[in-house]
C-alpha positions as CSV (number, residue, x, y, z in Angstrom):
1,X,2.7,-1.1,29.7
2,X,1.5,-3.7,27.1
3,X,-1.0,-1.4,25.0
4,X,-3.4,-3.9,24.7
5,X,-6.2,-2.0,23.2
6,X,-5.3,0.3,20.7
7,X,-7.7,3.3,19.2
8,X,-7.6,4.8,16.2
9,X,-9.4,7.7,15.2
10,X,-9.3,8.3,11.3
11,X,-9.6,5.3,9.2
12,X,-8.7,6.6,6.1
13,X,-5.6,5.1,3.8
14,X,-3.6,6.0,6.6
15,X,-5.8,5.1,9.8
16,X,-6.7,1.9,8.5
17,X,-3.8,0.2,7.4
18,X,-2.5,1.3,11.0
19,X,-5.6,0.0,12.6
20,X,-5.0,-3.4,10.7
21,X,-1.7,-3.8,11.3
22,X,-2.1,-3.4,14.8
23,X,-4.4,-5.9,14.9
24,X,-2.5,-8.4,12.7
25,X,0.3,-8.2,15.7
26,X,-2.2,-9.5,18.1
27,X,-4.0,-6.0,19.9
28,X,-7.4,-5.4,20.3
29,X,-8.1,-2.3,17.5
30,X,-10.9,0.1,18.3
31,X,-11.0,1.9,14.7
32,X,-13.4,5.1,14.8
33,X,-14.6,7.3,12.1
34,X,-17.2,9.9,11.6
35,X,-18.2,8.3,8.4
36,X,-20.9,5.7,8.6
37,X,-20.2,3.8,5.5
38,X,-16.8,3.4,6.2
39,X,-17.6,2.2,10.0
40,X,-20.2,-0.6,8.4
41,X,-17.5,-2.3,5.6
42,X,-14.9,-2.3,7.9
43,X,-16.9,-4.3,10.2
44,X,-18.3,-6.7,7.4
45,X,-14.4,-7.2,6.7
46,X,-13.7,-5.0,3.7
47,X,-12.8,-2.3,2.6
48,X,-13.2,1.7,2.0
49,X,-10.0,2.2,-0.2
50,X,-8.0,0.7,-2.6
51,X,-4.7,-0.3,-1.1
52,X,-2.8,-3.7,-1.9
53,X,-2.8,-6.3,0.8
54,X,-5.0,-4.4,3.2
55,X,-8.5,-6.0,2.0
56,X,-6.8,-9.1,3.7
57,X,-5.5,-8.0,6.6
58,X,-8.5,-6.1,7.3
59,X,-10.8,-8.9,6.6
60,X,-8.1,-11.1,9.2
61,X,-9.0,-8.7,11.9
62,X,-12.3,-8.4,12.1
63,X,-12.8,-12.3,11.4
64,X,-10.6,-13.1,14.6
65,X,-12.2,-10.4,16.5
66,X,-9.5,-8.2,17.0
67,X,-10.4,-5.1,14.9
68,X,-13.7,-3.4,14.8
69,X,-14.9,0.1,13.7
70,X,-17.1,2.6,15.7
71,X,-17.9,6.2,15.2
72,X,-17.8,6.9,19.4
73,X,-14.5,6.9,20.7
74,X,-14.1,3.7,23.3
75,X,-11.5,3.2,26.6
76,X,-8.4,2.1,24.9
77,X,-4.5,2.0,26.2
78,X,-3.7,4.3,22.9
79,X,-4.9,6.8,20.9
80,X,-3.5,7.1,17.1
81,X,-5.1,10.6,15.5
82,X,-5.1,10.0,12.2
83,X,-7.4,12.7,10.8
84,X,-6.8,14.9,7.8
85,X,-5.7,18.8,8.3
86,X,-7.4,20.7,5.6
87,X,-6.7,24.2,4.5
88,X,-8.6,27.3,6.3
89,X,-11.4,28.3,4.5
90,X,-10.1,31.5,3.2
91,X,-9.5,33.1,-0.2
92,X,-8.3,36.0,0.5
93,X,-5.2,34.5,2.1
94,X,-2.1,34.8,-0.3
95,X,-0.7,31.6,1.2
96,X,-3.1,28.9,2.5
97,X,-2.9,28.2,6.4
98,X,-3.8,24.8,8.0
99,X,-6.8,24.5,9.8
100,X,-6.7,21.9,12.5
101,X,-10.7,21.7,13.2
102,X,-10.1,17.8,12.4
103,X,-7.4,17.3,15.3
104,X,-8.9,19.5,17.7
105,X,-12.6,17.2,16.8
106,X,-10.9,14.3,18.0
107,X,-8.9,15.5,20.6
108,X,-13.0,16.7,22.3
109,X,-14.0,13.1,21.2
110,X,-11.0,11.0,22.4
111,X,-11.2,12.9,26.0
112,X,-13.9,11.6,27.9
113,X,-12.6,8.2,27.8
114,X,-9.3,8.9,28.8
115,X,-7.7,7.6,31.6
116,X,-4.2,7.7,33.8
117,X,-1.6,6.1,31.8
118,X,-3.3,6.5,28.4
119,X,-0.9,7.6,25.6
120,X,-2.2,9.6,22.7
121,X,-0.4,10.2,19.6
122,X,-0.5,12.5,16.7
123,X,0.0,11.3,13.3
124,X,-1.4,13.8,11.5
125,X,0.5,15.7,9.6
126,X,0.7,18.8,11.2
127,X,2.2,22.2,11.3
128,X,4.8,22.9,13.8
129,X,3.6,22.9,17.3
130,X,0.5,21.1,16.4
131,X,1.1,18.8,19.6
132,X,1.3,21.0,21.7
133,X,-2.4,21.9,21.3
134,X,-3.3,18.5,21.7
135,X,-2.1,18.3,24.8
136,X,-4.0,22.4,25.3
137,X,-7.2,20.8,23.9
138,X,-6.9,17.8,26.3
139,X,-6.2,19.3,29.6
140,X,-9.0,21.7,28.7
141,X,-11.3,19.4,28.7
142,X,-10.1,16.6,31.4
143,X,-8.9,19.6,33.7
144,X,-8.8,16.1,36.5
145,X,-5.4,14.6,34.8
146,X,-2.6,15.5,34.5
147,X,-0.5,16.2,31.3
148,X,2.7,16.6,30.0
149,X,4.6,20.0,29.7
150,X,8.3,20.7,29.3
151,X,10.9,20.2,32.1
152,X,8.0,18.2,33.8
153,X,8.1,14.4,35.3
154,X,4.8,14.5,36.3
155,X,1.8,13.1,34.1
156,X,-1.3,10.7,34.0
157,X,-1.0,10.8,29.9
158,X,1.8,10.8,27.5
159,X,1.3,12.8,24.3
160,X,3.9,12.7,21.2
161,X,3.6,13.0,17.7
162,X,5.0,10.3,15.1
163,X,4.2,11.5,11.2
164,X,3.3,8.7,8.9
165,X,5.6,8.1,6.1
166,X,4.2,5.4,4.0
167,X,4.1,5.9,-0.2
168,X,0.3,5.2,-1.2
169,X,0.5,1.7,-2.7
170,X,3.1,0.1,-0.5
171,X,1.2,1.2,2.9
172,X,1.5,-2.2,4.4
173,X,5.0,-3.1,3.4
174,X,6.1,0.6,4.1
175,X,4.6,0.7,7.7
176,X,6.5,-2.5,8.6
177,X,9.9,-1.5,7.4
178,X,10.4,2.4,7.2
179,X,11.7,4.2,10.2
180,X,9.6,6.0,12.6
181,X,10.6,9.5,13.6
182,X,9.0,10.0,17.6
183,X,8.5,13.2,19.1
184,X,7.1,13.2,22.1
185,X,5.9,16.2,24.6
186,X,9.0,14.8,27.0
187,X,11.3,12.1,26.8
188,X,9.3,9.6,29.1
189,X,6.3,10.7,26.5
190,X,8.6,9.3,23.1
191,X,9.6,6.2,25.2
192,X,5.8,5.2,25.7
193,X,5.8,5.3,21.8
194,X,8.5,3.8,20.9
195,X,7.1,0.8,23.1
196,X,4.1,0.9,20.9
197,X,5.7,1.4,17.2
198,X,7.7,-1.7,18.4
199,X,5.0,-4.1,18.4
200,X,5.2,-4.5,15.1
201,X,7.9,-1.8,13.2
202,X,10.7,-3.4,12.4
203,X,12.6,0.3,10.8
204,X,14.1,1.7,13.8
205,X,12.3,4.2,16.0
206,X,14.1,7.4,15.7
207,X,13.5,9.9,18.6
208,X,13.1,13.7,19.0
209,X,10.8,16.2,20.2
210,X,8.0,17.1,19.2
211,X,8.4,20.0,16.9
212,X,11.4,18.8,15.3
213,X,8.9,15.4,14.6
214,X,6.4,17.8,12.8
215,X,9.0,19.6,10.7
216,X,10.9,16.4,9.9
217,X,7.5,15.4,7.8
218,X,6.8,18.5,6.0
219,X,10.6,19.1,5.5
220,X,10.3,15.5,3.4
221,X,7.4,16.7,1.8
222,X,8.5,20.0,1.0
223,X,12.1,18.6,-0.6
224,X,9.8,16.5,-2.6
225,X,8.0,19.2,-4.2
226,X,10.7,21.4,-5.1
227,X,12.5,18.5,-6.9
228,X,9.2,18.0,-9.1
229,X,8.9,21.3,-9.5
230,X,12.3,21.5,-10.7
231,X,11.4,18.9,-13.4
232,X,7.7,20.1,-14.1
233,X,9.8,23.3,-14.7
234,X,12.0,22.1,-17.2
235,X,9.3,20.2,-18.9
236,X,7.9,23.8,-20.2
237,X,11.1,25.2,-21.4
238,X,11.6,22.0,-23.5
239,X,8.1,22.1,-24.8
240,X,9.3,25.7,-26.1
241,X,12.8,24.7,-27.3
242,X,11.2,21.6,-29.1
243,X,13.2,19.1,-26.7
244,X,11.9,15.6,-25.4
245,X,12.2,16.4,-22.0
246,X,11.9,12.8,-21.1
247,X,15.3,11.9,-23.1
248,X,17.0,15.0,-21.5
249,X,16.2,14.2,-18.0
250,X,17.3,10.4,-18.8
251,X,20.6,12.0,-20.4
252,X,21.1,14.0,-17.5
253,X,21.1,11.2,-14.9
254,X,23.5,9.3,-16.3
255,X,25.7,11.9,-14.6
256,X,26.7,10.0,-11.3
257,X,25.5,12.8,-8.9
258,X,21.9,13.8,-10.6
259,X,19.1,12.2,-10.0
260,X,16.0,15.1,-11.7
261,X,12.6,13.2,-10.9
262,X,9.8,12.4,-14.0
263,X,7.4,15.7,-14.5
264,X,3.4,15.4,-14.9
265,X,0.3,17.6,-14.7
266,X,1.0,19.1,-11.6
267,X,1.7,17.9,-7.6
268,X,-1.5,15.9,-5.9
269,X,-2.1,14.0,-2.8
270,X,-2.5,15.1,0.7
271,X,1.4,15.1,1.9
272,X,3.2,17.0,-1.1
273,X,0.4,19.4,-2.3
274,X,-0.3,20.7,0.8
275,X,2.6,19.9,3.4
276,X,5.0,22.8,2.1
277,X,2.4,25.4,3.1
278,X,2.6,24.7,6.3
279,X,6.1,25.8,6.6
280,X,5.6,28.7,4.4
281,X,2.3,30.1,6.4
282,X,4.7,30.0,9.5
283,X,7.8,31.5,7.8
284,X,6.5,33.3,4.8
285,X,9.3,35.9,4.5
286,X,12.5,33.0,4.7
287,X,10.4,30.2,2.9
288,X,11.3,31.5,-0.4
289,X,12.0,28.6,-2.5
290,X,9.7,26.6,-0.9
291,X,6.6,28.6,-1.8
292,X,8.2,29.3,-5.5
293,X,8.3,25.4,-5.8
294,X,4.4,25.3,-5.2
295,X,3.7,28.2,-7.2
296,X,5.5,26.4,-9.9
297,X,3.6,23.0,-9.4
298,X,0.0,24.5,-8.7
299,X,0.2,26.3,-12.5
300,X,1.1,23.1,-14.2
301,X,-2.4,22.2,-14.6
302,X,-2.8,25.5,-16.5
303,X,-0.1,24.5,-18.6
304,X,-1.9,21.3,-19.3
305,X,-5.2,22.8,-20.3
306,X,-3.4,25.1,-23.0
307,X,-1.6,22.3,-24.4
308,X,-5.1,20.5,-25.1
309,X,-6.9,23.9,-25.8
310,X,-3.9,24.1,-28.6
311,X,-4.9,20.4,-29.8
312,X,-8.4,21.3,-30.2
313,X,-7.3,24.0,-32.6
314,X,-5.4,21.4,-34.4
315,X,-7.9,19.3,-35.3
316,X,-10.3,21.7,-36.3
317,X,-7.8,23.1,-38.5
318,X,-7.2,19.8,-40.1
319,X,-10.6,18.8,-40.0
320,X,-12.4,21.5,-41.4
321,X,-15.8,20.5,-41.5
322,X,-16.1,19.4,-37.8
323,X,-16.9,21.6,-34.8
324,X,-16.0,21.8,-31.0
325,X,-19.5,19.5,-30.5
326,X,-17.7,17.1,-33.0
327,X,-15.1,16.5,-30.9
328,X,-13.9,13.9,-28.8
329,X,-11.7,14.0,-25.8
330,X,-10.7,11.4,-23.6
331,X,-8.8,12.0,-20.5
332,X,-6.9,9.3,-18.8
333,X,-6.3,8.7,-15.3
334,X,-8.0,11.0,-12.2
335,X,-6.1,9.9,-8.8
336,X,-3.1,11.8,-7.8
337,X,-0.4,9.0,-9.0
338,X,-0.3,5.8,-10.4
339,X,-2.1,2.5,-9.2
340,X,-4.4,4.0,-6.8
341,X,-7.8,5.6,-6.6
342,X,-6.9,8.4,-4.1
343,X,-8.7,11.3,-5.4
344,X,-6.9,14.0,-2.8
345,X,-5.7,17.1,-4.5
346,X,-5.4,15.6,-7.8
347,X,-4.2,17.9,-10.6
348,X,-5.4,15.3,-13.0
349,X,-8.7,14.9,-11.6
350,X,-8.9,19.2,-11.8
351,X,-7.8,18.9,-15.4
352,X,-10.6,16.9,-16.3
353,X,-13.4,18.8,-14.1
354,X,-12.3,22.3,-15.8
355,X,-11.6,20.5,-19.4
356,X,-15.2,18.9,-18.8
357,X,-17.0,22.2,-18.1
358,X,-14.9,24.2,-21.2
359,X,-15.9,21.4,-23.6
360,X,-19.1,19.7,-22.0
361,X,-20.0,16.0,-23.4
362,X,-17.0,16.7,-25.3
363,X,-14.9,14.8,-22.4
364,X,-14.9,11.8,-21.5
365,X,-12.4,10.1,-18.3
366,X,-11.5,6.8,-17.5
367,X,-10.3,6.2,-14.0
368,X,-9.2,2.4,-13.8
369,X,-9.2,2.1,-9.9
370,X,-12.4,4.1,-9.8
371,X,-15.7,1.8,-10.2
372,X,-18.3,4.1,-9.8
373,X,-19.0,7.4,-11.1
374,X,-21.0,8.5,-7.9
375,X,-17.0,8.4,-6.6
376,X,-16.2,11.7,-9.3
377,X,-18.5,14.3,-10.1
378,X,-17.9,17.1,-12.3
379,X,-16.5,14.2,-14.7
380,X,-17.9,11.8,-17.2
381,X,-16.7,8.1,-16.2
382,X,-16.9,5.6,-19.0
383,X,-15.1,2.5,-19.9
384,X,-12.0,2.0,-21.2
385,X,-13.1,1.1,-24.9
386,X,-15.1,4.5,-25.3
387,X,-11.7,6.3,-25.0
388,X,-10.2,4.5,-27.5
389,X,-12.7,6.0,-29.9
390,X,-11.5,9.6,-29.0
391,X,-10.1,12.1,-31.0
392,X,-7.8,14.3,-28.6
393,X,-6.1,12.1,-26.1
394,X,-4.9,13.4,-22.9
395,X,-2.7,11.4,-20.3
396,X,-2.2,12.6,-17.3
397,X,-1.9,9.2,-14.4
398,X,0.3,6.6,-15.8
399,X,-1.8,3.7,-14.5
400,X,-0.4,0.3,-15.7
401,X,-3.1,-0.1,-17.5
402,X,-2.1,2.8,-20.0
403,X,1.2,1.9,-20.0
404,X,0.8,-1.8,-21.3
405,X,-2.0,0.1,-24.0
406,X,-1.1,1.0,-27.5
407,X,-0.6,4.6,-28.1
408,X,-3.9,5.5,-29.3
409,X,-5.2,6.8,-33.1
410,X,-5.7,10.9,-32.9
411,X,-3.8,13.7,-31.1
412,X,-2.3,13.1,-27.5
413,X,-0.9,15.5,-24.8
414,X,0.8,13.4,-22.7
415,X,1.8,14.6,-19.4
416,X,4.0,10.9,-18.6
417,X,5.8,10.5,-21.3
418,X,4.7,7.5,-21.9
419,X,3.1,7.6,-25.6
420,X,6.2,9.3,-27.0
């Protein structure tokens, strides 16, 4: 089968970049979102996100007619989900549990235009067995086709999931040249989308089933987060020894078989913060270390808001005459890494909201890839030369433009190591 028109549901800084690349390999890209604004740039050529490369690629597409956005699904060959999967809406719960309202959404919006032949993938990240209620949700609703099932030939579509495993800031390089992992429903399923990866992946296309697919992205994700929160970790007992835990970790790596990751203000982003729960909300008793690793990295903002509540204290104390309304303080940096203006699960961007309602008009944030401050609420968004002026300094994103900065006049908590 060719694949000549290609759907993809989700353009967000996954979907898109998908979408585009598609298109830049010659298919016909149906994009579809929910979200009207992002529907109407991508079809003026730009857009939504801040990605490097993409704005081109995107623009590319659309001028050449091969990429366009909608917010109705449309008949395609394949069907990319690439919707986010949330938390439940719970706070009760002692761990959180995904809730796949966005998956199931598409999956009722993806079905009436389905046809024999059609593959549909899942590229979500999703908890284990997540594609095997698409393929529940879909017969449900086209009860007239046929769909795949274990041990079974037979089928009119082909469902599989294949994770995304692109590093924010190198999407379009990363979705060329990293490996795929393909899980598909049945073999013949994972076949289909290998055919279609291999339009324009040049990693190899590594196949498996399905569930094993799923666990192989939040087993990445979850290996991340308990190396960071071995580092975040030792970055507290070296605040209370007195140690620069930026020189021990670089002392420690010299040894030929450790390799400790950089700490910060905590674990953002919608792969790392969140990924790990899904394996420990399905295994909670054996997931042990796992959930301790999160623990560890979801109170590190905490830790960061004492270390600037102690600052405060020590400029009063030196500057007798001022008061908490005298005071400055400038936070730097609100997406969830460096060189990016993703905003999802940010510890840094939570530092400033709960800094900003302790302390007022006290605060201040400057967020480099962030151009409007309709983007942020619960901050106060001001230029870079207003920081400057601050008294209490607090880093928490090492965007390039703070690294190439002089260390600013005043006291600093820097979660980067990067004004030492």
């Amino acid at each position: 089968m060719a694949f000549e028109t290609i759907s993809v549901i989700g353009l967000g800084y996954i979907g898109l970049p998908t979408a585009a690349m598609f298109a830049a390999h010659g298919k016909k890209v149906v994009g579809v979102d929910v979200n009207q604004h992002a529907v109407d740039t991508i079809n003026r050529g730009e857009i939504h996100i801040v990605e490097p490369d993409l704005d081109a690629l995107v623009a590319q597409g659309v001028a050449k007619g091969r990429l366009k956005a909608v917010t109705t699904p449309e008949p395609a060959d394949a069907f990319l989900i690439a919707v986010p999967t949330p938390f439940e809406e719970d706070e009760s719960a002692t761990v959180p549990k995904p809730d796949l309202k966005f998956i199931r959404a598409a999956c009722t919006a993806l079905a009436p235009v389905l046809k024999k032949g059609d593959l549909v993938i899942l590229e979500s990240t999703s908890p284990v067995g997540a594609t095997e209620k698409v393929v529940e949700w879909l017969s449900e609703a086209r009860s007239d086709l046929t769909f795949p099932s274990e041990g079974s030939a037979k089928m009119d579509v082909y469902v599989a999931h294949c994770p995304e495993r692109v590093l924010p800031g190198h999407v379009v390089r990363e979705l060329i040249e990293n490996d795929r992992v393909i899980g598909g429903i049945t073999p013949e399923c994972s076949a289909k989308a290998v055919e279609l990866y291999q339009s324009f992946v040049k990693g190899e296309c590594v196949v498996t089933n399905a569930r094993t697919a799923e666990m192989a992205k939040l087993t990445e994700n979850a290996s991340r987060d308990v190396s960071i929160a071995f580092a975040n970790e030792l970055s507290i007992i070296c605040d209370e020894t007195d140690i620069d835990v930026w020189e021990l970790i670089a002392l420690a790596n010299r040894h030929p078989r450790v390799n400790i990751l950089q700490p910060g203000p905590g674990v953002g982003g919608h792969c790392i913060a969140v990924d790990p729960w899904f394996i420990v909300s399905r295994s909670p008793a054996s997931a042990r270390l796992i959930k301790t690793a999160r623990e560890v990295n979801d109170s590190k903002p905490a830790w960061v808001i004492e270390k600037v509540k102690l600052a405060v204290v020590d400029f009063l104390g030196e500057n007798s005459t001022k008061s908490i309304s005298d005071i400055k303080i400038a936070c730097y940096g609100l997406a969830f890494k460096p060189d990016i203006d993703d905003l999802r699960e940010s510890p840094a961007l939570n530092i400033a909201r709960e800094l900003t309602a302790l302390y007022k008009s006290s605060v201040i944030s400057v967020e480099p890839n962030v151009e409007t401050q309709s983007v942020v609420s619960g901050v106060n968004l001001v230029a870079f030369n207003e920081a400057e002026l601050a008294n209490i300094h607090v880093l928490l994103v090492d965007h390039k433009e703070f690294k190439s900065m002089s260390k600013p006049n005043g006291l600093i908590v820097d979660t980067k190591g990067i004004w030492k």
